[in-house]
C-alpha positions as CSV (number, residue, x, y, z in Angstrom):
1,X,-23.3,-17.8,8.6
2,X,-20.1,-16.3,10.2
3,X,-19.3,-15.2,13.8
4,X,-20.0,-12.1,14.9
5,X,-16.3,-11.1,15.1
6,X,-15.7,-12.0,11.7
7,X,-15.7,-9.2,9.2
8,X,-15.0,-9.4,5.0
9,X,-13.7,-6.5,4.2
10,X,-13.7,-5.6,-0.1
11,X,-10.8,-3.4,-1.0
12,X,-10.6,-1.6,-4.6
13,X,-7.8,0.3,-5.6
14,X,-7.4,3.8,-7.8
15,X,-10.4,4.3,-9.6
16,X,-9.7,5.9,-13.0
17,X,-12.1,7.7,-14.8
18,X,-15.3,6.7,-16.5
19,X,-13.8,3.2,-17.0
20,X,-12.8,2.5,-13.9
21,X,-16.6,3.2,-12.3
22,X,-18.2,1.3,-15.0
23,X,-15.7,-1.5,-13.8
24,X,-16.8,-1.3,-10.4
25,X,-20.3,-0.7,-10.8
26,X,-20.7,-3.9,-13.3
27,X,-18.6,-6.1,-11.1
28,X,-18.8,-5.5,-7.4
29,X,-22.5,-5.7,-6.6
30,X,-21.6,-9.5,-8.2
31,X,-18.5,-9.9,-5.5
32,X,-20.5,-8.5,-2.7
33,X,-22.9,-11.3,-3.3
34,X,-20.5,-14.2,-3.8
35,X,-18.1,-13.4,-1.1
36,X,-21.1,-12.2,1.4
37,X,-18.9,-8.5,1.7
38,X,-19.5,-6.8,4.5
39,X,-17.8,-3.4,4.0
40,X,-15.7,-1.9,0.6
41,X,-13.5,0.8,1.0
42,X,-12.1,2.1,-2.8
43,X,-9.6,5.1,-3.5
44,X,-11.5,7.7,-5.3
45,X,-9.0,10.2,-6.0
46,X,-8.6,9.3,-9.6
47,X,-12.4,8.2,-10.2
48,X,-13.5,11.9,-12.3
49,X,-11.8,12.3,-15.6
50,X,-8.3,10.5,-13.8
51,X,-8.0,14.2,-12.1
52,X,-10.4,14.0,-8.8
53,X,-13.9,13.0,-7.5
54,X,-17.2,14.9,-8.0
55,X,-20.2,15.0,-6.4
56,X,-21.8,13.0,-9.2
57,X,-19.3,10.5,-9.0
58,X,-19.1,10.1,-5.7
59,X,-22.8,9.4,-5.5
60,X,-22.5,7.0,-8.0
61,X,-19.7,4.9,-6.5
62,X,-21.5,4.7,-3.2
63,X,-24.9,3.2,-5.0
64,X,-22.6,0.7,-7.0
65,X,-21.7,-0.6,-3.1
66,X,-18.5,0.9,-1.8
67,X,-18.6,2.4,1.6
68,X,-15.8,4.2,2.1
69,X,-13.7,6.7,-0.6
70,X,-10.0,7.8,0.1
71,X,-7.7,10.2,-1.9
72,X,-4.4,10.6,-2.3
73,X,-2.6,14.0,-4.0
74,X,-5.8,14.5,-6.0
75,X,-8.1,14.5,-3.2
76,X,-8.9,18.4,-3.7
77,X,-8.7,19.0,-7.7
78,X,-12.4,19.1,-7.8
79,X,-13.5,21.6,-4.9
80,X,-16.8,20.6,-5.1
81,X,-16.3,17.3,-3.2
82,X,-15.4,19.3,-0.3
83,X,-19.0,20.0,0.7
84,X,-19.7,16.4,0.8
85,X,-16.2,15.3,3.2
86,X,-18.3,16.8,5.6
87,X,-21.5,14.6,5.3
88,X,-20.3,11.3,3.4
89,X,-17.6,8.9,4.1
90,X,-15.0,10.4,1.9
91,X,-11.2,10.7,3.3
92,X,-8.5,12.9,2.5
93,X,-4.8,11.5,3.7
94,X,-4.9,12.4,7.4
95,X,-1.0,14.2,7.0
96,X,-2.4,16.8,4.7
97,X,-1.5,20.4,6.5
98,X,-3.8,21.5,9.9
99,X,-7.2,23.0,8.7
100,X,-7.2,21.3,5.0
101,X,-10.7,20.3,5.0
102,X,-12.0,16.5,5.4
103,X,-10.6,14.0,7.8
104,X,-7.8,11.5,7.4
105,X,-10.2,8.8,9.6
106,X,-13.4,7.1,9.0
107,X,-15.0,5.2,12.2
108,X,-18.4,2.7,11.9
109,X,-19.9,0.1,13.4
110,X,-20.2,-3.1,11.3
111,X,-22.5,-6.5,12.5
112,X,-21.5,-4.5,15.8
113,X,-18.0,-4.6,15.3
114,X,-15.7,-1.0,15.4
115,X,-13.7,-0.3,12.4
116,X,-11.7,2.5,11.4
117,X,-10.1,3.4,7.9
118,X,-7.0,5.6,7.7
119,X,-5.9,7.4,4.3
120,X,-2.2,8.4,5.1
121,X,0.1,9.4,2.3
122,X,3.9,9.3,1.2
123,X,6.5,11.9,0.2
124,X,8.8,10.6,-2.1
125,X,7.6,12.4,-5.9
126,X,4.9,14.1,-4.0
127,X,5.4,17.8,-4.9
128,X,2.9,18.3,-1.6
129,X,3.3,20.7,1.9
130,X,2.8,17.1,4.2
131,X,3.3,16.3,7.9
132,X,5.1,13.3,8.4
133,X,3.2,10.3,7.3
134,X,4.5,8.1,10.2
135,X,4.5,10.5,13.2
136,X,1.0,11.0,12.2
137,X,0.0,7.3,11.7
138,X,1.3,6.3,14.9
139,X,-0.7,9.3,16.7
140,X,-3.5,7.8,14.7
141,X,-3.0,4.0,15.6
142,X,-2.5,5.1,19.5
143,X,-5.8,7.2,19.6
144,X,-8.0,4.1,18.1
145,X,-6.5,2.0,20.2
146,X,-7.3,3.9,23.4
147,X,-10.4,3.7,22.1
148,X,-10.2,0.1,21.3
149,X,-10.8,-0.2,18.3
150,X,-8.9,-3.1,16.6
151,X,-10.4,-3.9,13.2
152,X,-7.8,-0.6,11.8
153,X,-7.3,-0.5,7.7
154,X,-4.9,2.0,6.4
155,X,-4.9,2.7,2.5
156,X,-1.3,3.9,2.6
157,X,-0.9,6.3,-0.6
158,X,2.2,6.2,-2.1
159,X,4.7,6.4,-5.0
160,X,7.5,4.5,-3.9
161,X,6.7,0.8,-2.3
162,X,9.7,1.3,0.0
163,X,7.3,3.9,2.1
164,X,4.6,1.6,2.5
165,X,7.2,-1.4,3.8
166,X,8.0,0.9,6.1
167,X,5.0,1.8,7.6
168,X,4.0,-2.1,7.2
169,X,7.3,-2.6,9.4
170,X,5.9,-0.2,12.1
171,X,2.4,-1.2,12.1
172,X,2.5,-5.0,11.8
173,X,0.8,-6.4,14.7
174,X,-1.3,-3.5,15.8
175,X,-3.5,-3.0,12.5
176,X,-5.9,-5.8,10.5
177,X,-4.2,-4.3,7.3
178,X,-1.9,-2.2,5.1
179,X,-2.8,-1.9,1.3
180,X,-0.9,0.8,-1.1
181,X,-2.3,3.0,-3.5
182,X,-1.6,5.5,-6.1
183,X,0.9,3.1,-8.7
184,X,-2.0,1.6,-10.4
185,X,0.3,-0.9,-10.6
186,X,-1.1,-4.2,-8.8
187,X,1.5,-5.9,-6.9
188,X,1.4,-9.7,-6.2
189,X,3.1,-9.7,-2.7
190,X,0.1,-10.3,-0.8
191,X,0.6,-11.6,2.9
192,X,-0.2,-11.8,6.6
193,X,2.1,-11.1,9.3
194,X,1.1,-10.7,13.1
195,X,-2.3,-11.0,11.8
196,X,-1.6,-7.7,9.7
197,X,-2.6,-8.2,6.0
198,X,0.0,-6.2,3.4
199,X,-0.1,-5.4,-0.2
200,X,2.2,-2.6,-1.9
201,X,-0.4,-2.1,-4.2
202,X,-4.0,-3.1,-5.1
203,X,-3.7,-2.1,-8.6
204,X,-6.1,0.6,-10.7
205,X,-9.7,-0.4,-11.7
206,X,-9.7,1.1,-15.7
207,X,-8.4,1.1,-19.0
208,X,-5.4,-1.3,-19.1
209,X,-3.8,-0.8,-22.3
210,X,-2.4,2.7,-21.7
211,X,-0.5,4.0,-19.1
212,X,-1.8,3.9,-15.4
213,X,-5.6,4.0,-16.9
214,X,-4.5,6.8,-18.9
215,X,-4.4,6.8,-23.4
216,X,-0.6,6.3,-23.4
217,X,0.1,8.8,-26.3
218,X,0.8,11.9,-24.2
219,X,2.9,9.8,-21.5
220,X,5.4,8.2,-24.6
221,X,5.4,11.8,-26.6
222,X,6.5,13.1,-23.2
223,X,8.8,10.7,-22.1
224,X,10.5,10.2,-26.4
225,X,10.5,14.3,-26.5
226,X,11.0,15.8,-23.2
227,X,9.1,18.9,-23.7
228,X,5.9,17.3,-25.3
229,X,2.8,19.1,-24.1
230,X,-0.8,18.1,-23.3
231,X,-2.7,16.5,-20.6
232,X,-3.1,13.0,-19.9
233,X,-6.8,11.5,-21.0
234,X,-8.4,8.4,-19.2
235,X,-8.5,5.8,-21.5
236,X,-11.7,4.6,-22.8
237,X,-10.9,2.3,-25.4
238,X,-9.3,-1.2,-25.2
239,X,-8.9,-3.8,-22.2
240,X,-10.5,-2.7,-19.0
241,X,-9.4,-4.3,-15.6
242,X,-11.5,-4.6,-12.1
243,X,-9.5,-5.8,-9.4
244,X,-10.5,-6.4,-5.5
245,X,-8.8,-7.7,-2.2
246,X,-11.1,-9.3,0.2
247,X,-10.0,-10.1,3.5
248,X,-11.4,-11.8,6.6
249,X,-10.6,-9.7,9.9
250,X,-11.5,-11.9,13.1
251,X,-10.8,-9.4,16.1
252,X,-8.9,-7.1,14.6
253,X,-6.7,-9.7,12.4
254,X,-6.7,-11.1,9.3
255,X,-6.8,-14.4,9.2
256,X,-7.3,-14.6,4.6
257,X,-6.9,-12.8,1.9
258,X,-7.6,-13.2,-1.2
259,X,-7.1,-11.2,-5.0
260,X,-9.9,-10.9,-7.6
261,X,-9.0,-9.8,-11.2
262,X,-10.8,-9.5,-14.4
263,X,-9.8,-8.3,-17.4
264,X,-13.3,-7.4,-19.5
265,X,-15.5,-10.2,-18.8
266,X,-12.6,-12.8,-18.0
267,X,-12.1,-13.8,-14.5
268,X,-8.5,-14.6,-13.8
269,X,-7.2,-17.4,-11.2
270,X,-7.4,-15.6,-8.1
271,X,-3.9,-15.0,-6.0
272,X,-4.2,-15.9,-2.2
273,X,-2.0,-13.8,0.3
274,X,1.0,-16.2,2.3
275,X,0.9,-16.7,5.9
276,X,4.7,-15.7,7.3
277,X,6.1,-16.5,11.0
278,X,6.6,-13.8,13.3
């Protein structure tokens, strides 16, 4: 039985697609129950048809076990999910423009202990109007803190890894972790610092034959042709991936983490994160 102030905290990356939630909903409620997970947070901005979240979907990721939904650049192709930022924990990157609907932070009480999620996104090869993703986070980081609240988990949403070292660099020490999304690329440089846990990217849950989740025919007719046309379909045939990080936070720092993979029914050797100096 753990302290109070110890919390595991389940972290799923980009969800793609009708794959992806038939990933998570087979193989979290399992990891839940072997790792005794307190609290999931998942990106869901990918999780309807690779384009989105609905209503439907986001119903059904929160009854498979995940807590907490963030987005990314495809936050709002589905309108409908708008109505339910309102009511359910679903985020939207807090530098989105003033007055875009949704919130950029999530706030709950856990076994009695705060915690606060912030979905923040990058600029580089994101064709979006943003505020400054740093200026922001640090506003965000100071008002929690004020507050004090120290379990803090940013999913930091981003094309190029140099962004998310960044804000790693600035936030080290003063948040329990830093994971990137939006690659779908899992990354394997999981590690602790200051007691801040870091990953450039968690990696998607989906079809992994293709290209980011997606049936790589369009992408390669594209990239061979560089005019070819059509729209990018999840994939729903071949190897499918799942893919967690769970971490242990201990007033407001991680003191583990750990990588779960499995490819269709295979579970791979897991990766643990390094511990480095100060």
């Amino acid at each position: 039985m753990r302290l109070k102030t110890k919390l595991c905290i389940g972290i799923i990356g980009d969800i793609v697609g009708r794959t992806g939630r038939d990933m998570v909903i087979k193989n979290l409620p399992y990891y839940k129950e072997k790792y005794n997970i307190d609290f999931v947070i998942a990106n869901g901005e990918n999780a309807s048809g690779g384009f989105g979240l609905s209503k439907k979907n986001a119903n059904e990721l929160f009854s498979s076990g995940i807590d907490v939904l963030s987005g990314g650049n495809h936050s709002f192709d589905k309108l409908e999910i708008i109505e339910l930022m309102e009511i359910m924990p679903i985020l939207r990157p807090l530098n989105f423009p003033q007055n875009t609907p949704g919130s950029g932070i999530y706030h709950t009480i856990i076994n009695g202990e705060d915690i606060a999620i912030i979905n923040a996104m990058g600029h580089y090869g994101i064709n979006l109007n943003l505020d400054n993703v740093y200026h922001k986070l640090e506003e965000a980081i100071i008002f929690l803190q004020k507050k004090n609240i120290s379990n803090i988990i940013v999913d930091f949403h981003a094309e190029a890894s140099s962004e998310k070292r960044i804000s790693f660099c600035q936030l080290r020490g003063r948040v329990s972790a830093l994971f990137g999304t939006h690659t779908h690329i899992g990354s394997d440089d999981l590690h602790i610092q200051n007691g801040s846990f870091y990953v450039s990217d968690v990696g998607l849950c989906g079809g992994y034959d293709g290209v980011i989740g997606m049936d790589y025919k369009v992408p390669l007719n594209k990239a061979m042709q560089c005019y070819g046309k059509g729209r990018f379909e999840v994939l729903e045939n071949g190897n499918n991936i799942f893919q967690m990080i769970i971490l242990e936070l201990e007033n407001g720092k991680c003191n583990s983490a750990f990588k779960v993979k499995k490819i269709n029914d295979i579970e791979l050797e897991s990766i643990k994160a390094f511990i480095l100096e100060s």
